[in-house]
C-alpha positions in Angstrom: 39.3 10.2 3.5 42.3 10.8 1.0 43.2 8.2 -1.7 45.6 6.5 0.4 42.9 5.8 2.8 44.5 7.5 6.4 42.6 10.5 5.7 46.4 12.5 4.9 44.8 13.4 2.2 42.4 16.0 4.3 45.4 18.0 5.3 47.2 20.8 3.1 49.6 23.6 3.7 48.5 27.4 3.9 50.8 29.6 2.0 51.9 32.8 3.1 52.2 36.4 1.2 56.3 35.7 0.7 55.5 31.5 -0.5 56.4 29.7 2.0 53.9 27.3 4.4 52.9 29.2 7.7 50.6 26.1 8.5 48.6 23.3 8.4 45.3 24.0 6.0 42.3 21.8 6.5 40.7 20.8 3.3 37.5 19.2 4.7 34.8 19.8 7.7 36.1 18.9 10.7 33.4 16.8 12.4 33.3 17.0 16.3 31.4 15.1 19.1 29.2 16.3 21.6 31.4 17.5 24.5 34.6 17.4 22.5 36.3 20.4 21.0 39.7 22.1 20.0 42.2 22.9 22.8 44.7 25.5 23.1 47.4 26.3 25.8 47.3 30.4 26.9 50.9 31.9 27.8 50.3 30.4 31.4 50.3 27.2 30.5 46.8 26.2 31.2 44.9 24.0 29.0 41.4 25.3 27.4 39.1 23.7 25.5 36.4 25.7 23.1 33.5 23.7 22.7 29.8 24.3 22.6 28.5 25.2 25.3 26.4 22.9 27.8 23.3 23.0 30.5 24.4 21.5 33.9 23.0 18.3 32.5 25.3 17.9 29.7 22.8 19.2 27.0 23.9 21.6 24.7 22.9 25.2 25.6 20.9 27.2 22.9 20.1 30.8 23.4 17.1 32.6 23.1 17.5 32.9 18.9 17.3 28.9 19.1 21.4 28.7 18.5 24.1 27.3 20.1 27.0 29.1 21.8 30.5 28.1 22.4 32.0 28.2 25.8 35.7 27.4 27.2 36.2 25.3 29.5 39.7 24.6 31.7 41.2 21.1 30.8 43.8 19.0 32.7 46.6 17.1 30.1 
């Protein structure tokens, strides 16, 4: 958490080539539940989440190396 104790303090700017910000910069892990994950809208309009990827049972998926995947998955908002 930042100094100000809201965890703002996590969150920076990324600079571009010509100095100006193109974006937010996270300055820390980002820590994610089982299930959850980062969703992005395609051109469409549909919603799609990337998270890792899971058995029919919920259970996270690991290949033959021992390692988890991710998968994406369609979302309603």
């Amino acid at each position: 958490m930042g100094a100000d104790g809201n965890g703002i303090g996590e969150l920076g700017q990324q600079m571009g080539s010509a100095g100006r910000n193109v974006g937010p910069k996270i300055n820390q892990a980002v820590f994610v539940a089982p299930g959850a994950g980062f969703v992005w809208q395609d051109s469409n309009g549909a919603w799609w989440q990337e998270r890792l990827a899971q058995n029919a049972d919920g259970t996270t998926y690991f290949d033959e190396t021992g390692r988890p995947t991710f998968e994406l998955v369609p979302v309603s908002i």
